[in-house]
N, C-alpha and C positions, 0 to 999 in steps of 0.2 A: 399570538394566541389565535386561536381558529372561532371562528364564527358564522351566523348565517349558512347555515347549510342546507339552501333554499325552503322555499315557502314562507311562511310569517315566524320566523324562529328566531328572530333577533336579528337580522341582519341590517346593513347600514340603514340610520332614520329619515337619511336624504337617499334620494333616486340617483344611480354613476350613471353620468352619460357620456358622451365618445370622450370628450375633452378630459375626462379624469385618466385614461387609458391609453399608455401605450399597446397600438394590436400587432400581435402577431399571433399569425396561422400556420402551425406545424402539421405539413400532413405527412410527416414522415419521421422515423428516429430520428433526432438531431444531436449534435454532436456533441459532447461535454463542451467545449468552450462557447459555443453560445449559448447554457443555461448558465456559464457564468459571465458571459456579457448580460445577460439577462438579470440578474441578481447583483450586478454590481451596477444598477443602473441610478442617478440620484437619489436618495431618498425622497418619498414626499410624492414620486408618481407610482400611478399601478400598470402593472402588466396584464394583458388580457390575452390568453392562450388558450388557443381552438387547436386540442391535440388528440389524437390517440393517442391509446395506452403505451406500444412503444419509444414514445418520445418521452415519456414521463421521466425524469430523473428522482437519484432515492429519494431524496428530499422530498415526494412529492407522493405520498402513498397514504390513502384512507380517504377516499370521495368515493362516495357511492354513485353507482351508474345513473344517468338520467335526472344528477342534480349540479346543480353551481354551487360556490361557496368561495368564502373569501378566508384567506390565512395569510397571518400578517409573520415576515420575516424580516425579524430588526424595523426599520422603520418603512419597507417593500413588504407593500400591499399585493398577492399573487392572487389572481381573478381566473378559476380554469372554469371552462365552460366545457359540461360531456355532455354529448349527444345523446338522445333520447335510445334508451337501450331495445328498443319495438325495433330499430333499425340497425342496419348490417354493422356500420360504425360505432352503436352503440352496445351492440351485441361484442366487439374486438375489446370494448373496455371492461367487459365483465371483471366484476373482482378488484379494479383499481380503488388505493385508500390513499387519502392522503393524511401526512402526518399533523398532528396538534405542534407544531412550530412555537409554542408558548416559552419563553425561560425558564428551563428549569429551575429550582428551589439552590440546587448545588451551584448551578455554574451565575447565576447570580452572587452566590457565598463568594467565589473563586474572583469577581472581577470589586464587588462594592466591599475593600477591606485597605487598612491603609500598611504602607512596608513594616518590617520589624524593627525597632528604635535601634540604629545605632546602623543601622547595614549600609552598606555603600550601593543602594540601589540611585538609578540612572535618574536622575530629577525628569519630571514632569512625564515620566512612562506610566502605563497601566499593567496592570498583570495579563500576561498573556494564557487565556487557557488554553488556547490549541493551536497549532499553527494548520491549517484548514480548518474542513467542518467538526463539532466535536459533538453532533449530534446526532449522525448516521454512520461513524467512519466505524467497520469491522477491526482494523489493525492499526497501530500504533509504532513511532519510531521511540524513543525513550532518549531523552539529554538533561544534564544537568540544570541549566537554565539559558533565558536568552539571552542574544550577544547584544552589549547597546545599540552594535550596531543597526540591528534594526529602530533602533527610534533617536538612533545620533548623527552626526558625521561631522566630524574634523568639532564635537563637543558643541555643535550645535543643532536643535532639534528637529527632524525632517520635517516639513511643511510639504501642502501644495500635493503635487504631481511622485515627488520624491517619497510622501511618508508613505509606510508598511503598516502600519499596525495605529490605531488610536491613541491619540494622547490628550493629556490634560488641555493642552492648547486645543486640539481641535475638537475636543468633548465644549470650551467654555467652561471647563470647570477647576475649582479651586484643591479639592480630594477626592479621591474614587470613593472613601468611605460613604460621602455624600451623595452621590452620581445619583439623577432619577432614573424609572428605569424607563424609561426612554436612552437615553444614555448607557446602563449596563446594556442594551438591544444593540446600541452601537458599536461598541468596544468588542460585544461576541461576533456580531455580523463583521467585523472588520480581522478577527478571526479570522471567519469561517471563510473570509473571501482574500486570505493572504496570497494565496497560489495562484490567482487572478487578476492580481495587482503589480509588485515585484519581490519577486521570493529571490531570497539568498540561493542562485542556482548553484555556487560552486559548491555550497555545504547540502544542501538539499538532494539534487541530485544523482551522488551514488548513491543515498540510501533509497530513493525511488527508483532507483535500477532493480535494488534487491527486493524491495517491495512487491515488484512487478512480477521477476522473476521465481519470485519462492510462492507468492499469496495469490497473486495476479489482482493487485490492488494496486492501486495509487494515489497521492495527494490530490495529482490532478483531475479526478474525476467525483474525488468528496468521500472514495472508500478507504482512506488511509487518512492518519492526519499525524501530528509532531506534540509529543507532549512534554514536560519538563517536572524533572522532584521540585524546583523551583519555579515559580511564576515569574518571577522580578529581574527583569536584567539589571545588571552591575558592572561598575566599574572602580577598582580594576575587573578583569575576568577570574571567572571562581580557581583558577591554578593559582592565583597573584592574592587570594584575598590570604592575609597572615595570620591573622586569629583564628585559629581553629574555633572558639565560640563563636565568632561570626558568623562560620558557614554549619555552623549547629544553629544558630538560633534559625537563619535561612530555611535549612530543611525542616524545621520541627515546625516555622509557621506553611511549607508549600505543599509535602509529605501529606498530610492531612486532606487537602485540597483534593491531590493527585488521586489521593483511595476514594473519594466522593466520586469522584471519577469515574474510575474502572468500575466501581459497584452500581454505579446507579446507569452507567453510560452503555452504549453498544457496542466499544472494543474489547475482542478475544484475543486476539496477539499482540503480545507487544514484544520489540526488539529493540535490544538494547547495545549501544552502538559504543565502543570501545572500553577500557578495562575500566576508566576513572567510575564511568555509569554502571559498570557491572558492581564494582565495589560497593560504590555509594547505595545502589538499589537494596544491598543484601542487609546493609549495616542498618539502614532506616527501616530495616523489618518489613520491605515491599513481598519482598519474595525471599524463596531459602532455594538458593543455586547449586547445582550440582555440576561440576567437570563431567563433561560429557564425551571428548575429546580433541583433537587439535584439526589444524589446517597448516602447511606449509609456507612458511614464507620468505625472502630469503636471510639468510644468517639467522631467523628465528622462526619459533612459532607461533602460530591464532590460538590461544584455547578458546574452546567452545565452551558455554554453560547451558543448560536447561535448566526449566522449573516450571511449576502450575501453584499458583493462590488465586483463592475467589473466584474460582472458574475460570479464569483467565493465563495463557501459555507463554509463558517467557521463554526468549532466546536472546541470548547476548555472546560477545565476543570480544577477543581483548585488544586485536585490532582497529586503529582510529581510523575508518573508509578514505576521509579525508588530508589524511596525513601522514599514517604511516607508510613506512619504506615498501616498496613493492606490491601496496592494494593495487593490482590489474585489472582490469575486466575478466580476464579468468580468474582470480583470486574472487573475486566478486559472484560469479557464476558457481567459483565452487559452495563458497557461503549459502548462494541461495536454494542451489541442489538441497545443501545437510536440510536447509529448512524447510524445503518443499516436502521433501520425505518424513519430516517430521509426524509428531501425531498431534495434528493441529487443529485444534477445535473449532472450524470453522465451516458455515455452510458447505454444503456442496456445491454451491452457485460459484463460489468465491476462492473456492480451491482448486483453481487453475494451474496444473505444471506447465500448460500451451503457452501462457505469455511471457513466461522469459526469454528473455535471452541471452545464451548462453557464450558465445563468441566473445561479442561488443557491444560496446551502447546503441550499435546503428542495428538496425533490421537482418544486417547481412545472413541469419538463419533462413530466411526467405527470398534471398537473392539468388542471381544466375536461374531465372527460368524457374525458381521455384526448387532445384537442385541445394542441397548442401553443400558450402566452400570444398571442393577437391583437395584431401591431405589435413583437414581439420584434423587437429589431436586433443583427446580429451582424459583427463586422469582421473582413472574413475569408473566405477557402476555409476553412482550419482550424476556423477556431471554428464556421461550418457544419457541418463535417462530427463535431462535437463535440456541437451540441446534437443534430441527424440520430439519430446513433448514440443518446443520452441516450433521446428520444422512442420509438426504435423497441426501445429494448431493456424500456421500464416501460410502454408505453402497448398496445392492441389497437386502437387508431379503426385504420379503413382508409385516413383522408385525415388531411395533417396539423393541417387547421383544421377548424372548423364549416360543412361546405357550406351546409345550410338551402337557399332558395331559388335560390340564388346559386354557381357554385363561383368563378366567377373575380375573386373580392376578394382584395387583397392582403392576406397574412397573414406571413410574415416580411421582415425588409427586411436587404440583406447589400451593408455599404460595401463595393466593389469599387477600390482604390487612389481616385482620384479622381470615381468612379461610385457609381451604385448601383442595385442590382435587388432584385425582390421575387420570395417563392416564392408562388404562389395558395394556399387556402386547401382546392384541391383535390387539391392533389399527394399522391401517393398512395404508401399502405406500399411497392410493391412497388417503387415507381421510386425508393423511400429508398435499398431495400435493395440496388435497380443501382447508385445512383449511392456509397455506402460501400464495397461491391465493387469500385468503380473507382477509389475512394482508395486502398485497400490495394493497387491494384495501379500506379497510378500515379504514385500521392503526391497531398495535398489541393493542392499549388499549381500541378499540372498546369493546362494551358490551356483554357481554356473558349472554347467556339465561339458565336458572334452570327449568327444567320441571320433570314432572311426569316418573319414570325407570316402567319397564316391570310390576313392584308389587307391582308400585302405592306412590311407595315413592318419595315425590319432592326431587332426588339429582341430577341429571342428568344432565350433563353440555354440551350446544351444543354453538358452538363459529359463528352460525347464526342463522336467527329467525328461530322457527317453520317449520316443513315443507322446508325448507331450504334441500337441499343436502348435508345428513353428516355422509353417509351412510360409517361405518368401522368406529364412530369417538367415541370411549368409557372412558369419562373422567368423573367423580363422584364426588359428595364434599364428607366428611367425617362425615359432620353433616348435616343433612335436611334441607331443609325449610318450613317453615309452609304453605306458599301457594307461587305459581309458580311466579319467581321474574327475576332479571337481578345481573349481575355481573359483 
């Protein structure tokens, strides 16, 4: 809960002095992983941070310029000290708030309740409400419930160094229904600081691939987080549990939970991560899905769904990231294309097509000198305008290949339904950043026009009409057309 927001306004009745305080001085952004070294520090000491506004992470928003104040996070005490706004330093923090970090009403609901009589949920776990922060995150991944593994191994209860998540054992407590809230503060902060501790990275992972790539969000930075129609992990796992009323009574006590959630919380997207979750999401009345269309994969297909309830934008898929046959990195790239181009209700801040990446998992969009890999193939408007974005948001080259002697060598190659063209190796930042300015405003599957090149051959591919602004944009089919056409 926030308090003391200096002067005589309530704030602590004893005087802090050094010994209550860890100090650190940021005089510069600092990097997500040390606001979460920071925040996963023991409970019970406080942090004292001398920061501009840059360094501020979300979590950290509603202090007015020129005052201290103390806000309590789980049982981390946060102590920021802003410079007096008369001066240059305090003049950069104009406008900083930090947020009232108090428990909400709901997610209090979500952790002090006890399991559904009869369920095979994991002895001595707590209900998970989010896997990150579930307090500031914009987008959401969506999964049935969680695995014991996070609060088991080989059936006995992580301890120590090993555990993920809060348990009964390390609460001291006998039932969640019971928990003080000192204790709910623990069980959310222990949440909120899953991805800072040990996150299941083979499961987690690709979906922060896509994350990144379609929203330009992530677990690890507090702007994504992992929710579940259930809280409770189980064992067996929800495929193996037999009673179909079991896994009804399941979603009928977590369901509930999950809409407290979205309605009261700060997540606008959520994605929902293979067929079982799309199912289930539709049937528990979350959202009403629409087939939207498919993705290739091999010997079968992805369908896609969309949908919007409570203001909030669903996308799901019937692919398991984590398991089915042929999820690639380009499979993965294409997903987060269809998503990026979505109509996604989210900031502008936050809708980034720049940070995916469209290749691999590695950086390689901004490799070789800032050039594009030489002969990348991409299928697609989308996935185009995917890696595009990726390039121009990591890279400074002016063109997106290696000119050297030569600019008009083929350097990407992009399947066109039954076609194919290439971009040169001289196409340039600025005609990137016309032709992503023209996704956005027309969507990447808009028509591309084939006109007449320098010597008269219809190959020439410009991605607006005629005359259009597209000056630096050199992309070619491979085979002609007989007379000037669309694509």
């Amino acid at each position: 809960m926030s308090q003391g927001w200096g002067g005589n306004d309530g704030a602590h009745a004893d005087p802090l002095t050094d010994r209550d305080f860890d100090v650190t001085e940021l005089a510069a952004p600092a990097p997500p992983r040390l606001w979460r070294q920071l925040v996963s520090r023991p409970a019970g000491r406080c942090i004292w941070l001398r920061t501009p506004r840059a360094s501020l992470p979300p979590l950290l928003r509603r202090l007015r310029p020129g005052t201290a104040g103390l806000a309590q996070a789980g049982q981390r005490i946060l102590y920021l000290e802003v410079p007096d706004p008369a001066t240059a330093a305090g003049r950069a923090l104009s406008g900083v708030e930090v947020s009232d970090v108090m428990v909400p009403g709901y997610l209090a609901a979500m952790v002090r309740r006890v399991p559904p009589a009869g369920a095979p949920v994991v002895a001595g776990s707590t209900p998970v409400v989010s896997f990150g922060e579930p307090r500031g995150a914009v987008a959401a991944t969506l999964g049935i419930n969680p695995s014991a593994a996070e609060f088991t191994h080989q059936g006995e209860v992580l301890t120590g160094r090993r555990r993920r998540l809060a348990t009964l054992e390390s609460l001291q407590a006998q039932r969640c229904d019971l928990l003080t809230d000192s204790q709910v503060d623990q069980v959310i902060a222990d949440c909120a600081s899953y991805f800072a501790r040990q996150p299941y990275l083979r499961w987690f992972h690709p979906l922060d691939v896509v994350l990144r790539g379609s929203l330009g969000v992530s677990y690890f930075d507090g702007s994504a987080c992992h929710l579940d129609l259930v809280q409770w992990a189980t064992r067996p796992v929800w495929g193996q549990i037999a009673d179909p009323q079991v896994r009804q009574v399941l979603l009928d006590d977590g369901v509930p939970h999950l809409r407290a959630h979205l309605r009261h919380g700060t997540v606008r997207v959520v994605l929902l991560n293979g067929r079982t979750v799309v199912d289930q999401a539709g049937r528990a009345g979350l959202v009403s899905l629409s087939l939207v269309g498919t993705l290739p994969l091999p010997h079968m297909s992805c369908a896609l769904h969309s949908g919007v309830a409570d203001g909030v934008r669903y996308f799901g898929w019937s692919a398991n990231l984590q398991g089915s046959h042929g999820v690639t990195a380009q499979f993965r790239a294409s997903l987060a294309a269809w998503i990026a181009t979505g109509d996604v209700a989210l900031p502008s801040s936050c809708f980034r097509v720049k940070e995916i990446s469209a290749v691999r998992d590695s950086d390689e969009a901004g490799a070789h000198d800032g050039f594009l890999p030489k002969g990348i193939t991409v299928r697609g408007k989308q996935e185009l305008a995917v890696l595009l974005g990726s390039w121009l948001g990591r890279s400074p080259a002016p063109t997106i290949g290696d000119v050297g002697n030569y600019g008009g060598k083929s350097w990407v190659w992009i399947t066109l339904g039954g076609r194919r063209a290439h971009l040169n190796a001289d196409t340039t930042r600025s005609a990137v950043r016309v032709h992503l300015d023209h996704v956005r405003s027309h969507g990447a599957d808009a028509d591309w026009h084939v006109v007449a090149n320098r010597n008269g051959r219809i190959n020439k591919v410009l991605f607006a009409p005629p005359g259009s602004d597209a000056s630096g944009w050199y992309c070619y089919l491979s085979a002609d057309y007989a007379t000037p056409g669309r694509i």
